[in-house]
C-alpha positions in Angstrom: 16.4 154.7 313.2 15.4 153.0 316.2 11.7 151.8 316.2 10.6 152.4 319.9 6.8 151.3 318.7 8.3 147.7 317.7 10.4 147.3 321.1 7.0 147.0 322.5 5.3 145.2 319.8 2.5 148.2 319.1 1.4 150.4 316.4 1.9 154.3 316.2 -1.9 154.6 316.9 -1.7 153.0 320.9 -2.3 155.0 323.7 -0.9 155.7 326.9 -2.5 153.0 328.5 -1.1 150.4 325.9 2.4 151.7 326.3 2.6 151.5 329.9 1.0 147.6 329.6 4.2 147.1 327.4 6.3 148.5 329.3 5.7 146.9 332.7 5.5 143.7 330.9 9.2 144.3 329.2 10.5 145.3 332.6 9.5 142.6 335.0 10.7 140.2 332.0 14.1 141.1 331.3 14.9 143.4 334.3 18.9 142.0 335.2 18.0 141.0 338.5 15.4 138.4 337.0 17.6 137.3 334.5 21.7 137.1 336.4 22.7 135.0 333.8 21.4 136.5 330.7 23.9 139.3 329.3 20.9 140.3 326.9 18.2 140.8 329.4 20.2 144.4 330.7 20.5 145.6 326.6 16.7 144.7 326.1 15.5 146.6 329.5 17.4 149.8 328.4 15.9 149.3 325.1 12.3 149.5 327.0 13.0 152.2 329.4 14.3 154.7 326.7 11.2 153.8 324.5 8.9 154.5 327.4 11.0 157.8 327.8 10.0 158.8 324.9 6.3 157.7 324.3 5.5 157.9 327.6 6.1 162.0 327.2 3.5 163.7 325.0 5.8 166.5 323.9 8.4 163.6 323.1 6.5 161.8 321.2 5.0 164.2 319.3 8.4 164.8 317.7 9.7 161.1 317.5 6.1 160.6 315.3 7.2 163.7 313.0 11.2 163.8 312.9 12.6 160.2 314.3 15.0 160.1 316.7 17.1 163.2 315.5 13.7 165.3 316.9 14.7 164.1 319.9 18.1 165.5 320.3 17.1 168.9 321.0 15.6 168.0 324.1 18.8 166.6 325.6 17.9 163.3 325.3 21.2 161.2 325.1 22.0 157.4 324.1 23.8 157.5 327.6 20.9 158.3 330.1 22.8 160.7 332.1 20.0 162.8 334.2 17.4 159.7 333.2 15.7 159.0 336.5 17.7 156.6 339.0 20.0 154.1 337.9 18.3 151.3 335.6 19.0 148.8 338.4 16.7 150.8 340.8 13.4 150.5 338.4 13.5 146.5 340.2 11.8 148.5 343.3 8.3 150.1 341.1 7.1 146.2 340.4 9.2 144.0 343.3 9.4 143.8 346.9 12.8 143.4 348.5 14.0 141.9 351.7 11.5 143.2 354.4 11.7 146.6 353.4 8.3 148.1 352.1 7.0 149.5 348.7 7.7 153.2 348.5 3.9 152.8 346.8 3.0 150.1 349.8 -0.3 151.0 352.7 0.7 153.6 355.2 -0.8 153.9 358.9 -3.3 156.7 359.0 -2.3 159.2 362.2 -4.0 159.0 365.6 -5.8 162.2 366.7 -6.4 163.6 370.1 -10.1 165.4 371.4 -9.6 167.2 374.5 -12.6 166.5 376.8 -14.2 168.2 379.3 -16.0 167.1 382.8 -17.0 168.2 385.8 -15.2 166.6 389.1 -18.5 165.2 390.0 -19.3 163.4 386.4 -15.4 162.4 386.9 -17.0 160.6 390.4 -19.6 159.4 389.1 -18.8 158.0 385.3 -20.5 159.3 382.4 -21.9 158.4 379.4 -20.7 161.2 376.9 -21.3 161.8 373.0 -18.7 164.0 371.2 -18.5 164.9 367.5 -14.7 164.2 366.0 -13.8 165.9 362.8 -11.7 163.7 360.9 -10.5 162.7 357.2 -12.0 159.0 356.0 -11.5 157.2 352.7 -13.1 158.1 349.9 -15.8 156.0 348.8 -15.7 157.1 345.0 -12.3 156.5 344.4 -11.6 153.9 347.4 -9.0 156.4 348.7 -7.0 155.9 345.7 -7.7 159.7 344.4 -8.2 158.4 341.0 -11.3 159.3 339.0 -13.1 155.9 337.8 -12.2 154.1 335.4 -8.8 155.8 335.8 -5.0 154.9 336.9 -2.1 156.3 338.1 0.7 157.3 335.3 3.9 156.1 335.7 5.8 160.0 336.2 7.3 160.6 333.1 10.4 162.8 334.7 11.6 160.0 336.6 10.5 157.2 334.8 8.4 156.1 338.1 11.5 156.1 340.3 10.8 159.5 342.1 13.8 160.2 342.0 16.3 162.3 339.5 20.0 160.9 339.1 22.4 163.7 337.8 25.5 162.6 336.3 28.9 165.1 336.5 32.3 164.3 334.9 34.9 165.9 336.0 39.0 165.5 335.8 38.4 164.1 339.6 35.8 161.0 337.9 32.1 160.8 337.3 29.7 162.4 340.2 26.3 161.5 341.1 23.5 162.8 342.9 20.0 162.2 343.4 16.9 164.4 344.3 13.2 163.8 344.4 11.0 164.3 341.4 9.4 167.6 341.3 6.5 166.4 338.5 5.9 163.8 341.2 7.2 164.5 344.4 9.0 161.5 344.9 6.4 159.0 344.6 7.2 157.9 341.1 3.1 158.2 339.8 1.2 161.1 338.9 -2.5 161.5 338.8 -3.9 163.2 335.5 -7.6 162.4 336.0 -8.0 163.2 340.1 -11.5 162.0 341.6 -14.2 164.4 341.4 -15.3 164.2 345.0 -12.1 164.1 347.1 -10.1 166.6 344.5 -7.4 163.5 344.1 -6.7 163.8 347.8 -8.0 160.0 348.3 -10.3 161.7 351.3 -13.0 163.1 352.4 -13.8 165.3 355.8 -16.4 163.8 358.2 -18.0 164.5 361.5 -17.6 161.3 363.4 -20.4 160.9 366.1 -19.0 158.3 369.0 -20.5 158.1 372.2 -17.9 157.4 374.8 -18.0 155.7 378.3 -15.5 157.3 380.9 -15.0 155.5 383.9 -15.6 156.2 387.4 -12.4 157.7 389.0 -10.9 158.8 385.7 -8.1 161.9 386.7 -6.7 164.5 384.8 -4.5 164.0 381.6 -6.3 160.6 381.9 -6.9 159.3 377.9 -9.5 156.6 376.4 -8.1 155.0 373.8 -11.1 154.1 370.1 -9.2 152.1 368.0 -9.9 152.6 363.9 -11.2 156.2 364.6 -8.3 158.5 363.8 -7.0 159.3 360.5 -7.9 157.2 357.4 -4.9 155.2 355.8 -2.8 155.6 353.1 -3.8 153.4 350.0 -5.9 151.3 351.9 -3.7 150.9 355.3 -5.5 150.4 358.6 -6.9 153.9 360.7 -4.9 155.5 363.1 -6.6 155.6 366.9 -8.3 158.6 368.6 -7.4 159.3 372.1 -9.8 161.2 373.6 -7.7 163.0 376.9 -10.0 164.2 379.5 -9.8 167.5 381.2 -11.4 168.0 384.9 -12.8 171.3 385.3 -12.2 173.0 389.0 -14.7 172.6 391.5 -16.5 175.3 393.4 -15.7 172.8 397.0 -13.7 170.1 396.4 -9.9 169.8 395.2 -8.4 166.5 394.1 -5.2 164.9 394.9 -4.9 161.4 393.5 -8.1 159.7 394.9 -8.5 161.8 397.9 -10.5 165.0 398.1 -9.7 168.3 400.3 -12.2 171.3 401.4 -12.3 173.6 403.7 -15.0 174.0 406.4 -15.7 177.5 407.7 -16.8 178.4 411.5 -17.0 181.0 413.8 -14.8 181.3 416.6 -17.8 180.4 419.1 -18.7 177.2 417.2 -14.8 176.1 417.4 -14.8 176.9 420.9 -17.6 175.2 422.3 -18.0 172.0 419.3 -20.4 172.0 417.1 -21.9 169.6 414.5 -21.4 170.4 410.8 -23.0 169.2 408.0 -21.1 168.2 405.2 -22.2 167.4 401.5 -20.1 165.0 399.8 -20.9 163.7 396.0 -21.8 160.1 398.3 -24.7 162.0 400.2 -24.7 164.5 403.4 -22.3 163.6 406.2 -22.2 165.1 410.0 -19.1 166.3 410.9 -18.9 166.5 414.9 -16.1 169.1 415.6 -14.8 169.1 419.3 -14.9 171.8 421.5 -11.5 173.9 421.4 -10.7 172.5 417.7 -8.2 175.4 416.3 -7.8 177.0 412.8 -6.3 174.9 410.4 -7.1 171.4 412.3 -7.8 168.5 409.7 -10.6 166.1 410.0 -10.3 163.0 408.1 -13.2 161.3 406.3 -12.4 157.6 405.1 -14.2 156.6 402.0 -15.3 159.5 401.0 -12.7 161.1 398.5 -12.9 159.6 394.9 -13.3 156.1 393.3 -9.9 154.4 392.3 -10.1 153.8 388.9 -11.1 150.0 388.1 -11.3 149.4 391.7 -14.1 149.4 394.3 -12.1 151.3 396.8 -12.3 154.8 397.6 -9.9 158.0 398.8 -11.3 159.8 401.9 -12.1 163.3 401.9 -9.6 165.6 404.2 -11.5 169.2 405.9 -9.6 171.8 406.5 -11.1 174.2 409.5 -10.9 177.5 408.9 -12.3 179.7 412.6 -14.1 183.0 411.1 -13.7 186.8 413.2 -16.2 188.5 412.3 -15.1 192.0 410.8 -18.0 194.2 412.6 -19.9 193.4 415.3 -23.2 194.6 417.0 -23.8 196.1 420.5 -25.0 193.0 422.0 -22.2 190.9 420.6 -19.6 193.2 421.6 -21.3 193.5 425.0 -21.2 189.8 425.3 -17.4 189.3 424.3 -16.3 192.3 426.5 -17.7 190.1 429.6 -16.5 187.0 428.3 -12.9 188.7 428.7 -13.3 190.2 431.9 -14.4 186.8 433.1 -11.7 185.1 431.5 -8.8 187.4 433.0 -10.1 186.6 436.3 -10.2 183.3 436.0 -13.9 182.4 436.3 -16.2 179.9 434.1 -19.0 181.7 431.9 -20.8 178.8 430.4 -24.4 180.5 430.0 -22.4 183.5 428.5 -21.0 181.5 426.0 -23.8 180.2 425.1 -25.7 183.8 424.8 -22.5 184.7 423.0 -23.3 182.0 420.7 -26.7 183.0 420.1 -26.0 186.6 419.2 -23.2 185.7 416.9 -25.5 183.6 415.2 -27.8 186.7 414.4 
């Protein structure tokens, strides 16, 4: 009868804790890949990984403790190891680092969010101080993100033997055929977690409402994102935070439209007022502006004023601000008015100047 309490040196009465001590110790000590030239080493780690197979299961155990190692034939447990975890030469990986490649139990990145923010085109001209509230998941201070209760540890997964994986063996009249899938106990990762911590349910975090208070930038656009470093997702098993990018959104304005770092608007007159000039005045997010239009200026004519469109982010320069004129008919119109334009066309079609009608005619369109 084999004695799988002796191959780690411990009495029937040890617990889990104990045998998984042993076990690691046995492993790291005569894995093969420690020990190239020892042709023992490879019998004595296959002595400690089927112990650990069997005490490290409760049901197992129970019936090594009460029949030997025949009790353990009816649960398909075979001197062989075909469908025991991943091959014995893969256990290496749960204590060692190769080459460059990382731990499958190694720190992960925690993921970046993204907070959509919105601002008016004049806080966009301006820059603005801005708080927002980001929800977000953060380690757990109880457990340390590990999702272990205190005073607790992760089990080695007792399916797979802490490889996370499950190695099949076929034989067939073709040869031997093997395939691998992850471990359902422990999803893959090789540990499972009997005692999860009480405050983040095992998860390792927690949900918070992080308050920042953000500075956006004169001249920021649209799609335009601000980059907080540390203050997105927590990271795996201690790894560094992901980033939040916060995007900004610039809501339409009631005036203005925006294209790059020049502003468009439309400035609206009567047909008089384009006719004889006129002064307009214009409000910009810089201050008022007069806007002289000449006499005879048509519909659609663009005026053009430099400097006065939006700041260029990072830059002290600014776009300009392009108007638009639109000329206004008026839909209905008075007696005096129509009066008035009735002898401005007969003037016209013969030829003769009217200046004092115009400027009646200007005078009751006005009203």
């Amino acid at each position: 009868m084999k004695d799988y309490y002796g191959v780690f040196g411990l009495g029937r009465e040890a617990d889990q804790e104990e045998i998984k001590r042993a076990y690691r110790r046995l492993a790291r000590q005569y894995h093969p890949d420690v020990n190239p030239d020892d042709g023992s080493a490879e019998g004595k780690f296959k002595e400690a990984a089927e112990a650990y197979e069997v005490l490290s299961d409760p049901e197992k155990r129970r019936r090594y403790d009460l029949f030997g190692e025949s009790g353990l034939g009816q649960m398909g447990f075979g001197a062989d190891y075909e469908g025991f975890g991943a091959p014995f030469g893969d256990i290496f990986e749960m204590f060692f680092r190769r080459g460059s490649g990382r731990s499958r139990r190694g720190s992960s990145r925690g993921s970046d969010l993204l907070y959509a923010l919105e601002i008016s085109l004049e806080e966009a001209y301006r820059g603005i101080e801005r708080g927002i509230e980001v929800p977000r998941h953060e380690r757990c201070e109880d457990c340390e993100g590990t999702g272990v209760g205190k005073g607790y540890s992760l089990e080695i997964c007792p399916q797979c033997g802490g490889q996370g994986t499950i190695t099949a063996t076929r034989r067939t009249a073709f040869g031997t055929f093997s395939s691998s899938t992850a471990c359902h106990r422990c999803g893959g990762s090789g540990e499972i977690n009997l005692h999860p911590c009480i405050k983040c349910g095992g998860d390792g975090l927690n949900e918070v409402r992080d308050k920042i208070s953000l500075d956006i930038p004169a001249g920021v656009d649209e799609r335009d994102r601000i980059r907080i470093p540390g203050k997105g997702e927590s990271g795996g098993r201690g790894g560094l935070a992901g980033d939040l990018y916060v995007e900004v959104r610039i809501a339409e304005d009631d005036t203005f439209t925006r294209r790059g770092s020049d502003l468009h608007a439309v400035v609206a007159l009567s047909m008089v007022e384009a006719a004889l000039g006129t002064e307009v005045p214009i409000k910009t997010f810089a201050g008022e502006e007069t806007l002289r239009v000449n006499a005879g200026s048509q519909p659609g004519e663009v005026f053009r004023l430099r400097g006065k469109g939006m700041p260029k982010l990072n830059s002290k320069s600014k776009g300009d601000l392009y108007l638009t004129l639109e000329v206004r008919v008026p839909k209905k119109l008075n007696g005096e008015q129509r009066k008035l334009l009735e002898d401005y066309q007969e003037l016209e079609a013969k030829g003769k100047e009217a200046p004092n009608l115009m400027q009646r005619l200007r005078k009751a369109m006005r009203q």
